[in-house]
N, C-alpha and C positions, 0 to 999 in steps of 0.2 A: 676703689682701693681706699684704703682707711688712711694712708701714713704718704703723704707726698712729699719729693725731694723739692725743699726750699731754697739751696744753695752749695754748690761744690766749691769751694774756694782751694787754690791752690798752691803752695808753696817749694820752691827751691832753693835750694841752698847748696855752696860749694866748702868743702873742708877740702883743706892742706894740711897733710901730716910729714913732721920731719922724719919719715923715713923715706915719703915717697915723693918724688920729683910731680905727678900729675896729681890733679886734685880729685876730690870725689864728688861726685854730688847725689843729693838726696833731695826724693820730691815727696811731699808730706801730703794728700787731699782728706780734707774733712766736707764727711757730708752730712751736712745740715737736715734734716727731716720736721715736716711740721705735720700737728696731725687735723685731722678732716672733722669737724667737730658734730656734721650733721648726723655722722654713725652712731656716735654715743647719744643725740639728742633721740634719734629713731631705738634705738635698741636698749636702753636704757631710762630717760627720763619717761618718755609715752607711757610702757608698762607699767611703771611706779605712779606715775597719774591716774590712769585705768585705773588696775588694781585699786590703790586708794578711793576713788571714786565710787566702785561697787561694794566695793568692804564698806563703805559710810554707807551706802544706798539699802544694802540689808540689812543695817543694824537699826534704820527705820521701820522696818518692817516688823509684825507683831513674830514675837517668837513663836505661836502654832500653825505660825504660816507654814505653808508646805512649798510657795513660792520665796522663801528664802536661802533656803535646801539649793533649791536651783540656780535661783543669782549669784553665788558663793559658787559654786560647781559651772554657771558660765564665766564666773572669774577666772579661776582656774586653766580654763579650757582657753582662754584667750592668753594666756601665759602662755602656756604651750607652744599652741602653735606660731605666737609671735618670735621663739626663742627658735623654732624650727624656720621659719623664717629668712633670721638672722644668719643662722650655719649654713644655709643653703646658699643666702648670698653673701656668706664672707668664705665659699669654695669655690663661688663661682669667681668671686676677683681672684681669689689665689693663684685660678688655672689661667687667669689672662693675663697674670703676670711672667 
């Protein structure tokens, strides 16, 4: 799960109104959510490292290479399926929740 509960705090309170002899009360809860920081480092920063990575690693390579064609097109393909990944396991927290 990407988003955990941090804290429920809870609050009551009683009002008297002069019209009514009994009082009211109301309960107020906030919840607190902090989020999971290691999803965004896997889903996000990794790829943009990658990717960077290999875009630098081809642009060494002499342009009539025919092997930079491919390093560029395995970038790509590591995108992919890193993003497919991603949605496959943020469906599968969604259904365990």
């Amino acid at each position: 799960m990407v988003v955990g509960v941090a804290d429920v705090p809870v609050e009551e309170s009683l009002t008297r109104y002069s019209c009514c002899e009994t009082p009211f009360s109301s309960v107020v809860f906030s919840v607190h959510l902090r989020r999971k920081p290691l999803y965004y480092v896997i889903s996000l920063l990794v790829p943009s490292i990658l990717f960077s990575v290999l875009t630098l690693l081809s642009l060494t390579l002499q342009p009539g290479c025919s092997e930079r064609i491919g390093l560029g097109l395995y970038a790509i393909i590591i995108i992919i399926i890193n993003e497919e990944i991603n949605v496959a396991f943020s469906q599968k927290n969604f259904k365990d929740t």
